[in-house]
C-alpha positions, 0 to 999 in steps of 0.5 A, spaced: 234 421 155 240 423 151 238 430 150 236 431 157 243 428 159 246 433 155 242 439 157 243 437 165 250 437 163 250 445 160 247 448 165 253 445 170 258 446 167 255 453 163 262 457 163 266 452 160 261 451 154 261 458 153 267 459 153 269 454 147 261 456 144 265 463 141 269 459 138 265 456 133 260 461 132 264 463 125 263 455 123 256 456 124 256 448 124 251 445 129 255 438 129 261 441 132 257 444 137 254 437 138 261 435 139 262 439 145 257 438 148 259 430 148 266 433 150 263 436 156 259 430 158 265 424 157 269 430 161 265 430 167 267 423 171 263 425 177 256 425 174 254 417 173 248 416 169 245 408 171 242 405 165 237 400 167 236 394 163 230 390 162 228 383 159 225 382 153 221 377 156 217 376 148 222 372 145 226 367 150 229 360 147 227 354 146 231 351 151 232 344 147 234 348 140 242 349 138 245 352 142 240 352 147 241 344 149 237 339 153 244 334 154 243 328 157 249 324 160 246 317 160 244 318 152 251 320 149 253 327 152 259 325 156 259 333 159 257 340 160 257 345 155 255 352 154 248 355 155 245 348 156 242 345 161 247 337 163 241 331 165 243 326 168 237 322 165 230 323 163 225 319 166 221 312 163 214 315 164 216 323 164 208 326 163 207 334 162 205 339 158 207 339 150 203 345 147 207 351 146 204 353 139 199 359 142 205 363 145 211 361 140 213 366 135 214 366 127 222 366 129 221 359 134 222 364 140 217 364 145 214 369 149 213 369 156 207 375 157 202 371 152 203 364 157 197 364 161 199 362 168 195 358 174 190 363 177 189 363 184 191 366 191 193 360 196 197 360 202 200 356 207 202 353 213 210 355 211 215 352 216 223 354 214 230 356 218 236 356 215 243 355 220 249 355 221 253 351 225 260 350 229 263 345 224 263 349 217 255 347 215 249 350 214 243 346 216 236 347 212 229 345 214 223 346 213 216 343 209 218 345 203 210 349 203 213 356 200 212 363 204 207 366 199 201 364 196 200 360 190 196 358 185 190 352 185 193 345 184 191 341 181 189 346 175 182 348 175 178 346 169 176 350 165 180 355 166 186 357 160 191 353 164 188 348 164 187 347 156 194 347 155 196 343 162 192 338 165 196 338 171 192 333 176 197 333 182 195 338 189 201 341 193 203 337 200 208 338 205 216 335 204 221 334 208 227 338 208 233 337 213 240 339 208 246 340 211 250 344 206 258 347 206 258 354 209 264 355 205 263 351 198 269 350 194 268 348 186 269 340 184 275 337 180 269 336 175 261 338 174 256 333 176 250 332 172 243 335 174 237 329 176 230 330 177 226 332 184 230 338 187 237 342 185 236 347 191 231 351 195 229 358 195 229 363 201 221 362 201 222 355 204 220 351 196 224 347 191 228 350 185 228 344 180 232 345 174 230 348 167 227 341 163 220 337 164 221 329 165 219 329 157 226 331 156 223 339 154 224 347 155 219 347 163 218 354 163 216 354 155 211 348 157 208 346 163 203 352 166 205 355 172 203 360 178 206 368 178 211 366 182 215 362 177 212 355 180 207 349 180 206 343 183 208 335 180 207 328 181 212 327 187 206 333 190 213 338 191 211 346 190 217 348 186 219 354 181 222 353 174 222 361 172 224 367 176 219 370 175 218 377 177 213 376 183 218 371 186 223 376 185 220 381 188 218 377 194 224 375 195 227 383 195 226 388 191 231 389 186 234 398 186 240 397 183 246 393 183 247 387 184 241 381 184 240 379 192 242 372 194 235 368 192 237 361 194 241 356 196 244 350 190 245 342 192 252 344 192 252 349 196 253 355 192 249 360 192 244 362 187 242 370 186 237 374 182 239 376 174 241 382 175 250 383 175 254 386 178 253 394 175 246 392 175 245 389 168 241 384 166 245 377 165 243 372 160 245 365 160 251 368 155 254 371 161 255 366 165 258 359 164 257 352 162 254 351 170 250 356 169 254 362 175 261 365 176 266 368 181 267 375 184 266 378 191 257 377 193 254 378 200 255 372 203 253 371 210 254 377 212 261 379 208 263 380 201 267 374 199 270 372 192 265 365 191 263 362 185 255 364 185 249 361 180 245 367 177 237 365 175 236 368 168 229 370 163 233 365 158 234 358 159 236 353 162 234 359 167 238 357 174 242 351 173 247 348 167 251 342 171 253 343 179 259 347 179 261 343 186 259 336 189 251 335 191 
């Protein structure tokens, strides 16, 4: 790629590098040659070169393995911290699937692409609006049944899912009447994150945070569809992994900054993994919450608002809430 950037630049600019190419035709020294060629392509300021970045979804962390912490307020972690996700406790009777072995590397990372998912193609009757009103709030409805298919739950047995995940529980629809600041503004301090919903996608299903009810990494663990998503005992379709399925479906990333994808408890807005020159962000990018502040798109106009971003790596969409739920 660099060579082809650098002879693109030659026939730009072909009077110019001539003109200095005389004078080292006595050096006969390639390096020096070399060297104007990188003069002309840091000279020249109109020419922009986008270098697109791409996940390396083969070796993601464990969340739960330092510095990838699973904090649990009610047991000891009085308060967030960077690249982790805060809980507010783990439930009595968690259940889930526990054997990630098949796609955990020598390293202890995992990979994503030797996961399997839950097959099929299901859709359903989706119901979702999303509003603003006179007195500062935005007001969300819906069923919780997601505007693109999923797969088949309960897992189908005998399907490879189905040897790692047993999950039992079928897909219904929830009830979903939010009223949430337009506006949110950040809190004195963070509030932990509970279980059931963090927030709700723009395709009308739940976000939950990044843990299973046993206190583990969920993506790493428990079976999910293309989408990122899975059902679970409360029979809530919710997503765990920003997969690029979902992504796409939500809107198709071309450069820039990620496209809003949902909206948070707090009322904060949650966008894609892409940042603002359009590179990949990481969870080491972000803070202990999981976001940041710049101007994004924001109903229609750029404002300078603390946003969530979903990452490929843990906790992968929330680390603690930024505002008040």
């Amino acid at each position: 790629m660099l060579l082809s950037i650098t002879l693109n630049h030659l026939h730009q600019h072909r009077s110019y590098y001539y003109s200095h190419l005389n004078k080292f035709k006595s050096m006969n020294n390639l390096f020096s040659i070399f060297g104007v060629m990188l003069l002309l392509i840091s000279c020249s300021k109109e020419d922009k070169y986008t270098i697109k970045e791409t996940p390396d979804l083969t070796h993601l962390p464990f969340g739960g393995n330092s510095p990838t912490n699973i904090l649990i307020r009610n047991q000891g972690n009085p308060q967030p911290n960077f690249l982790s996700l805060w809980l507010c406790g783990l439930p009595s009777n968690g259940t889930g699937a526990e054997d990630a072995s098949a796609w955990t590397n020598p390293d202890g990372t995992w990979d994503y692409s030797k996961k399997p998912q839950v097959e099929g193609n299901v859709s359903w009757n989706h119901q979702f609006n999303i509003s603003l009103d006179s007195k500062g709030n935005r007001i969300i409805t819906g069923n919780n049944l997601p505007n693109h298919p999923t797969g088949i739950f309960p897992i189908q047995r005998g399907t490879y899912a189905w040897n790692y995940d047993k999950n039992p529980n079928i897909i219904s629809e929830q009830s979903i009447n939010l009223t949430l600041p337009a506006m949110p503004q950040p809190a004195s301090q963070p509030s932990c994150v509970g279980f059931g919903p963090a927030g709700f996608s723009l395709t009308g299903a739940a976000i939950y945070h990044g843990a299973s009810t046993l206190g583990t990494d969920a993506a790493a663990h428990e079976m999910l569809d293309r989408f990122g998503g899975h059902t679970d005992g409360t029979e809530r379709y919710h997503y765990h992994f920003p997969a690029q399925d979902l992504q796409n479906h939500i809107h198709v990333h071309e450069s820039g900054h990620s496209a809003l994808m949902g909206y948070m408890l707090d009322g904060f807005g949650i966008y894609g993994p892409h940042g603002e020159k359009g590179e990949i962000l990481s969870s080491a990018d972000l803070d202990e919450c999981h976001g940041h502040k710049h101007p994004v798109l924001w109903d229609g106009q750029m404002v300078d608002l603390y946003h969530y971003h979903w990452t490929y790596d843990f906790p992968y969409n929330i680390g603690c809430y930024k505002g008040t739920p």
